[in-house]
Backbone as JSON Lines, residues from 0, in Angstrom:
{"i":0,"aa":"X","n":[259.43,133.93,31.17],"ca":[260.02,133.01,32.09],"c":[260.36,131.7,31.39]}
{"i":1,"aa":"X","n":[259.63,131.57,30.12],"ca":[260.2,129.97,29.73],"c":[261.37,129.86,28.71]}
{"i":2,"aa":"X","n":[261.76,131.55,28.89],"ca":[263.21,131.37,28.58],"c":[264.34,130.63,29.38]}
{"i":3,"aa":"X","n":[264.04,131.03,30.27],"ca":[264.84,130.47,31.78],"c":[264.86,129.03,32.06]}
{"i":4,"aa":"X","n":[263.31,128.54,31.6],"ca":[263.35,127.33,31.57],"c":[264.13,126.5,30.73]}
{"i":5,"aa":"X","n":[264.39,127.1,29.73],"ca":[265.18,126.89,28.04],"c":[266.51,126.41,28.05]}
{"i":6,"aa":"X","n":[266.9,127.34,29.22],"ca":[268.29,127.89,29.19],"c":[269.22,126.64,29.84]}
{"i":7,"aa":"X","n":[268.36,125.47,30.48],"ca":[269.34,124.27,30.6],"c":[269.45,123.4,29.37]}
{"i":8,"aa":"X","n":[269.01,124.05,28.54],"ca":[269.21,123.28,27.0],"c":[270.71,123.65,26.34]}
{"i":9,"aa":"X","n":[270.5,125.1,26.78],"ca":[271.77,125.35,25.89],"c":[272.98,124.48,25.57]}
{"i":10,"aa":"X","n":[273.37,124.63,24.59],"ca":[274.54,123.41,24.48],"c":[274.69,122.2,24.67]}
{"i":11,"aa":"X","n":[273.26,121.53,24.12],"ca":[272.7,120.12,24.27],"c":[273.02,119.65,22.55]}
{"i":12,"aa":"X","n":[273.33,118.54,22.71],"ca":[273.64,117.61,20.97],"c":[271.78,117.33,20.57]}
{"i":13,"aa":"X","n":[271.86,117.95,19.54],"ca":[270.76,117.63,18.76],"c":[269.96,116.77,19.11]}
{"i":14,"aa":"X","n":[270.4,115.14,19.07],"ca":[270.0,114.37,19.11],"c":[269.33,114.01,20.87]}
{"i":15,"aa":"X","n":[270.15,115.14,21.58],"ca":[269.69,114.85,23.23],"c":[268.58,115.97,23.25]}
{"i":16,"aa":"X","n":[268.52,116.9,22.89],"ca":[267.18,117.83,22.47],"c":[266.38,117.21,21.91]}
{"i":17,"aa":"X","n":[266.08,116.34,20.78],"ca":[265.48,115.69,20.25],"c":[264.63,114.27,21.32]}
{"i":18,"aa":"X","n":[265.46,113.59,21.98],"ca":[265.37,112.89,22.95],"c":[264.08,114.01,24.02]}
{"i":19,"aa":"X","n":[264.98,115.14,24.58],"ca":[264.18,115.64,25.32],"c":[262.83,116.14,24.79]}
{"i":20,"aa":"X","n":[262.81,116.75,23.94],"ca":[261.41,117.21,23.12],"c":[260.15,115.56,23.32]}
{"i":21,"aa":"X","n":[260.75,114.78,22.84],"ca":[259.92,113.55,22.69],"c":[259.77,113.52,24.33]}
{"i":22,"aa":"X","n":[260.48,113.29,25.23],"ca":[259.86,112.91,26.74],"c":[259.52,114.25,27.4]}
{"i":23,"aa":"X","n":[259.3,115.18,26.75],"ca":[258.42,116.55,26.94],"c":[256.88,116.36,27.14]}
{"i":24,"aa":"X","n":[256.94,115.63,25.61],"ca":[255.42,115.29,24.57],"c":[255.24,114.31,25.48]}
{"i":25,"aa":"X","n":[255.76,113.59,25.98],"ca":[255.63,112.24,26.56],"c":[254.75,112.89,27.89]}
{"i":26,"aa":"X","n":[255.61,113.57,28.39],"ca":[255.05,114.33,29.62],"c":[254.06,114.63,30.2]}
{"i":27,"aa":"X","n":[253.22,115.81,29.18],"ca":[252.62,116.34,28.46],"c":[251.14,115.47,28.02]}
{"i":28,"aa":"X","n":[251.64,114.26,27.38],"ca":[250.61,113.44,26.92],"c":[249.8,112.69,28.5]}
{"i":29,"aa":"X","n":[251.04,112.09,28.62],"ca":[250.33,111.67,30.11],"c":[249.72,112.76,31.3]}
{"i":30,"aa":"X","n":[250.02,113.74,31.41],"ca":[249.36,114.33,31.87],"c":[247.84,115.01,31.61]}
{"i":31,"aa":"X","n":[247.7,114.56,30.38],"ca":[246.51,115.33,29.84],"c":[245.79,113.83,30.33]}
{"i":32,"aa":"X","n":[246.1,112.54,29.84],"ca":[245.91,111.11,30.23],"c":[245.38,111.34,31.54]}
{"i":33,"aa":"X","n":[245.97,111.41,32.56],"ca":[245.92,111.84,34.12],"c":[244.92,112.56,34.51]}
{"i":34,"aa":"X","n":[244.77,113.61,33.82],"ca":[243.49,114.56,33.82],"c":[242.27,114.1,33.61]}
{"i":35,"aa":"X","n":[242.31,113.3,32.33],"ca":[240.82,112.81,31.65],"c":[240.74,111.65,32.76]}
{"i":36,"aa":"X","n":[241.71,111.08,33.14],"ca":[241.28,109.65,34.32],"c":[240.93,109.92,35.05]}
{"i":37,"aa":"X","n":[240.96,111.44,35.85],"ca":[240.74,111.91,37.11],"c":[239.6,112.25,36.72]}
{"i":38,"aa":"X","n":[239.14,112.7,35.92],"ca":[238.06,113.21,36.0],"c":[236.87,112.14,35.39]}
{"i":39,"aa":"X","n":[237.62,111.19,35.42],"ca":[236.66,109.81,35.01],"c":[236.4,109.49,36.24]}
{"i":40,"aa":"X","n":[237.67,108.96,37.26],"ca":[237.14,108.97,38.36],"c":[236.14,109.57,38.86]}
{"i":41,"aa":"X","n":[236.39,111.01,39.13],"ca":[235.55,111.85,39.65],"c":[234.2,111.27,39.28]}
{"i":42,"aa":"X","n":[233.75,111.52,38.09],"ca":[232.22,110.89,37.58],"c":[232.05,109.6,37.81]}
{"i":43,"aa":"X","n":[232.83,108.34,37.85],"ca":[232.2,107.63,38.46],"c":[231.96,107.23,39.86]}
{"i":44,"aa":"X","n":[232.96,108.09,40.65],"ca":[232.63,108.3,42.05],"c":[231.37,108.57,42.34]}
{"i":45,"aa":"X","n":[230.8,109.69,41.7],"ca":[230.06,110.72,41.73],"c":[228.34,109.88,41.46]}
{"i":46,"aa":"X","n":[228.56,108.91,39.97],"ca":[227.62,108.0,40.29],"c":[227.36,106.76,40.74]}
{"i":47,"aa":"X","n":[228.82,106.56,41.7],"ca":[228.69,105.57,42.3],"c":[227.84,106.36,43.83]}
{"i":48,"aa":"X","n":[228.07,107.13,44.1],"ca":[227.42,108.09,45.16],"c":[226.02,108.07,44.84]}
{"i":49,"aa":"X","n":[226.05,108.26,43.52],"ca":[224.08,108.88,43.2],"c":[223.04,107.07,43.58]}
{"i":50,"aa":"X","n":[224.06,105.81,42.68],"ca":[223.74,104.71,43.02],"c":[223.47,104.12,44.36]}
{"i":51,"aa":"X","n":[224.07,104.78,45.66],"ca":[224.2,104.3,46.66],"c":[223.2,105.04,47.74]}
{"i":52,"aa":"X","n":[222.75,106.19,46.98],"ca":[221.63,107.14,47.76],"c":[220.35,106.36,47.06]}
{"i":53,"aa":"X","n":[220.74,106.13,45.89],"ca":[219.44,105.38,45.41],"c":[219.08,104.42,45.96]}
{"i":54,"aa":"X","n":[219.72,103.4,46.28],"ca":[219.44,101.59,47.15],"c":[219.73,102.25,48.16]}
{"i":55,"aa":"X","n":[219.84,103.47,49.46],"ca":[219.04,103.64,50.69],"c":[217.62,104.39,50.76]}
{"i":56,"aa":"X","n":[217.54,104.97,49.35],"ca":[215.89,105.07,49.21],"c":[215.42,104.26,49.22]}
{"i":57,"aa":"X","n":[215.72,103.47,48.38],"ca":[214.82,101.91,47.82],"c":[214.58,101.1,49.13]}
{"i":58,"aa":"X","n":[215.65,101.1,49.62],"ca":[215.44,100.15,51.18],"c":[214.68,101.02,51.78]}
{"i":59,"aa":"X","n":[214.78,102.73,52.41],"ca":[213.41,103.05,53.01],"c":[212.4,102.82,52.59]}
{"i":60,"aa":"X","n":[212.05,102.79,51.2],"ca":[211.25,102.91,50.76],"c":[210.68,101.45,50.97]}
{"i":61,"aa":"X","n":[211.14,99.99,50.99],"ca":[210.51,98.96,50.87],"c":[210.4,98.78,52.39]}
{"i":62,"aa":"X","n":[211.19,99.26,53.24],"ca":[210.9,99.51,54.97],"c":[209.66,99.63,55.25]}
{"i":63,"aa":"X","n":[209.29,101.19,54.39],"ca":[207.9,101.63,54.9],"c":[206.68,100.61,54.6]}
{"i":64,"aa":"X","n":[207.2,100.09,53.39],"ca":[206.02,99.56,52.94],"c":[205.72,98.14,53.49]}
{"i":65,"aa":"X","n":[206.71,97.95,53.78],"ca":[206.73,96.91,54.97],"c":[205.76,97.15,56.11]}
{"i":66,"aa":"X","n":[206.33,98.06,56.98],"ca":[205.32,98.26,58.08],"c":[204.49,98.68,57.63]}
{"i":67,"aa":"X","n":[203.84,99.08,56.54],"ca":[202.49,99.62,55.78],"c":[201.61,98.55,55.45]}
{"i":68,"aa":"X","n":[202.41,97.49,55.03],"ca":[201.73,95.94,54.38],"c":[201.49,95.21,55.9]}
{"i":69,"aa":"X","n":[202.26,95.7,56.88],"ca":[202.48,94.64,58.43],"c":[200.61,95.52,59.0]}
{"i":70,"aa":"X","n":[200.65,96.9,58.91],"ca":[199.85,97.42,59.51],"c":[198.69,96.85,58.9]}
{"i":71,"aa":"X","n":[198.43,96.67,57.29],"ca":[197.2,96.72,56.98],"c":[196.79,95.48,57.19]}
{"i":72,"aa":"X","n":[197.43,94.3,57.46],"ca":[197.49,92.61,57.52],"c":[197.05,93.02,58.92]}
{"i":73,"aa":"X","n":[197.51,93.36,59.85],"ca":[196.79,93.97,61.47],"c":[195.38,94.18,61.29]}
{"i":74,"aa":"X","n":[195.33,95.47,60.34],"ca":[193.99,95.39,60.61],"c":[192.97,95.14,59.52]}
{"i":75,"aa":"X","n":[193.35,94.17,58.58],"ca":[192.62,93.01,58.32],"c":[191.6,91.98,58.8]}
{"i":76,"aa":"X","n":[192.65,91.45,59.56],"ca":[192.81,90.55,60.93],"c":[191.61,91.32,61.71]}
{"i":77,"aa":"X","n":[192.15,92.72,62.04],"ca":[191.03,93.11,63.19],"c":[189.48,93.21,62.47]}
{"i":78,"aa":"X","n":[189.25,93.52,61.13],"ca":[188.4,93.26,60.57],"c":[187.44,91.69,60.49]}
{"i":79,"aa":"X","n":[188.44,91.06,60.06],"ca":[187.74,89.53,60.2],"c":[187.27,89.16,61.44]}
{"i":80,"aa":"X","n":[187.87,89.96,62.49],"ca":[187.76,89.26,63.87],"c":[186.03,89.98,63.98]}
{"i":81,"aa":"X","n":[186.3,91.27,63.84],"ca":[185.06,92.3,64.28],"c":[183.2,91.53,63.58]}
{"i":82,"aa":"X","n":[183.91,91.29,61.91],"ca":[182.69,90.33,61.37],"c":[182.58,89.13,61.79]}
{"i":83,"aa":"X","n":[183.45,88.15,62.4],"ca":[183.17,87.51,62.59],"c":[181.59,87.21,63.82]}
{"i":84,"aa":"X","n":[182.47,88.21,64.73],"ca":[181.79,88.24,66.05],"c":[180.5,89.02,65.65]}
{"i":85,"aa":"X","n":[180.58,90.06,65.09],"ca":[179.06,90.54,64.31],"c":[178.0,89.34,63.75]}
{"i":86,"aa":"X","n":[178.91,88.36,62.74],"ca":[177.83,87.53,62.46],"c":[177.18,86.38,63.6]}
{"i":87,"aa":"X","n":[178.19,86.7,64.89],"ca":[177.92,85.49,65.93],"c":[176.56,86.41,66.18]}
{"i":88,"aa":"X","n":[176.66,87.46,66.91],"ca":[175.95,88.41,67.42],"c":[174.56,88.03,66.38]}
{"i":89,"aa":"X","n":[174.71,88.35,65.11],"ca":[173.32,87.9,64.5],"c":[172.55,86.64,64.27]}
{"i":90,"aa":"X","n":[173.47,86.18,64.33],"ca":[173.02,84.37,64.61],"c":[172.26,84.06,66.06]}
{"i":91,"aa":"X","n":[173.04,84.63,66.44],"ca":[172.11,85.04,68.62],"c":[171.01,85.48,68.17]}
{"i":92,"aa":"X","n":[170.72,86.74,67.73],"ca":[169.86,87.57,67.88],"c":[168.56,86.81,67.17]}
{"i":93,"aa":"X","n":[169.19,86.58,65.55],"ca":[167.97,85.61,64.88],"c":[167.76,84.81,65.67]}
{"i":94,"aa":"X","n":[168.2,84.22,66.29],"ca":[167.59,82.58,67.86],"c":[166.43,83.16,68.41]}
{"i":95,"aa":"X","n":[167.07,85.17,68.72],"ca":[166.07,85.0,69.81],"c":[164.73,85.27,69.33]}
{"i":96,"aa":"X","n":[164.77,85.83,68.28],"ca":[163.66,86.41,67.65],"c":[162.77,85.08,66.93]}
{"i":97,"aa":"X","n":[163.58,83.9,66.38],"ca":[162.78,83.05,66.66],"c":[162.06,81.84,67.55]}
{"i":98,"aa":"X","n":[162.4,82.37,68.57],"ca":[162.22,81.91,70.45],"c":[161.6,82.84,70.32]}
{"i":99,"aa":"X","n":[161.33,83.93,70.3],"ca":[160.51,84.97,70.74],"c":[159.35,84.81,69.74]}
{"i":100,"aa":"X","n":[159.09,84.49,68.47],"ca":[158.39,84.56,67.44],"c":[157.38,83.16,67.93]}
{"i":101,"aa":"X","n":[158.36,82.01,68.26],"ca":[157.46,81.08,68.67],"c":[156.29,80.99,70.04]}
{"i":102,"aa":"X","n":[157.35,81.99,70.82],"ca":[156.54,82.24,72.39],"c":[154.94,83.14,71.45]}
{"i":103,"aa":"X","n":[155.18,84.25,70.87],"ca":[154.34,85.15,70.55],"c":[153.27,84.21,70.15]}
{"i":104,"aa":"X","n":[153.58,83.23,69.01],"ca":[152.78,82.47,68.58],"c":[152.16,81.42,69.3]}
{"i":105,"aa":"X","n":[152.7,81.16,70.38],"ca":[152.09,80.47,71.64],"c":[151.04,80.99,72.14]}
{"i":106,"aa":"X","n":[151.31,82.04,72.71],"ca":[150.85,83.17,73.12],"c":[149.4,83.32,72.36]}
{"i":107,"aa":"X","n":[149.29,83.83,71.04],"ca":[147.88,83.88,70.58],"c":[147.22,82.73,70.41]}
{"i":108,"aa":"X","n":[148.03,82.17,70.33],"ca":[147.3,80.71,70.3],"c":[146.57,80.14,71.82]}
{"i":109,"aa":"X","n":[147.05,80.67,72.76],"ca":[146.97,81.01,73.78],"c":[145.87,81.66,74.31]}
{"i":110,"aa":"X","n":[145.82,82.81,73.72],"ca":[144.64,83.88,74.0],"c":[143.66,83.81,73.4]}
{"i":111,"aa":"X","n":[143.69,83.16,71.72],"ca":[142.6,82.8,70.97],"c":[141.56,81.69,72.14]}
{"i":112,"aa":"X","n":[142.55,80.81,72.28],"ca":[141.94,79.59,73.12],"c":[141.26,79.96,74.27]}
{"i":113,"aa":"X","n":[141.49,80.9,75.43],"ca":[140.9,81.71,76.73],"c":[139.89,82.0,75.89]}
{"i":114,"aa":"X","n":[140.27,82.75,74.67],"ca":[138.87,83.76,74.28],"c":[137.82,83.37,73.8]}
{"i":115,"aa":"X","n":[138.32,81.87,73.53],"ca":[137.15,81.18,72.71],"c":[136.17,80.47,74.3]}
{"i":116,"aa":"X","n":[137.34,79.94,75.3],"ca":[136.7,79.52,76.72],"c":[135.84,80.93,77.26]}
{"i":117,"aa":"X","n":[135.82,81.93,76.89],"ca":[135.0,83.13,77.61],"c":[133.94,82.81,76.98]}
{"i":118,"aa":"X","n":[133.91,83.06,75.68],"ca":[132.64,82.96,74.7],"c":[132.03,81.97,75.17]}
{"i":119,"aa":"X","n":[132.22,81.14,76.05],"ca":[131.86,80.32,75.96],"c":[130.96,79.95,77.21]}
């Protein structure tokens, strides 16, 4: 078939064959040009795509850790609150035990004293 193609040459001046041969190559060149660009494109499409899945990981990813850092600051918080009130609670309790420690000690002091008024 690329006889056929040929065949509008026939009876062309040298120098216009010559002409045509060169914007053949010309053709030819740029098209191969065209090819390698396209397919440059293509690849950097391709990691402009891979780049753009990457920074919506990265953002889930600093999302989560967000509400992960929000949660544990929560219950931090609920921690400090819980000791706090624990150490109130023991601060009470030591009161009462030394209110109670002093009554006790009243107390025998108390009963020593009756017991010494019996003996007596």
């Amino acid at each position: 078939m690329s006889w056929a193609v040929e065949e509008w040459k026939e009876g062309l001046s040298p120098r216009v064959l010559q002409k045509i041969h060169e914007l053949e190559s010309q053709v030819d060149k740029l098209k191969k040009e065209r090819r390698q660009r396209q397919f440059q494109l293509e690849s950097l499409e391709a990691a402009l795509q891979k780049q753009k899945q990457k920074v919506e990981n990265e953002k889930n990813e600093a999302a989560t850790l967000k509400r992960e850092n929000q949660s544990l600051t929560e219950l931090c918080d609920s921690l400090e609150k819980a000791k706090q009130k624990i150490s109130h609670d023991l601060q009470v309790k030591e009161s009462q035990v030394n209110i109670q420690s002093g009554q006790l000690n009243s107390s025998k002091k108390d009963i020593e004293r009756l017991e010494q008024e019996l003996k007596r």
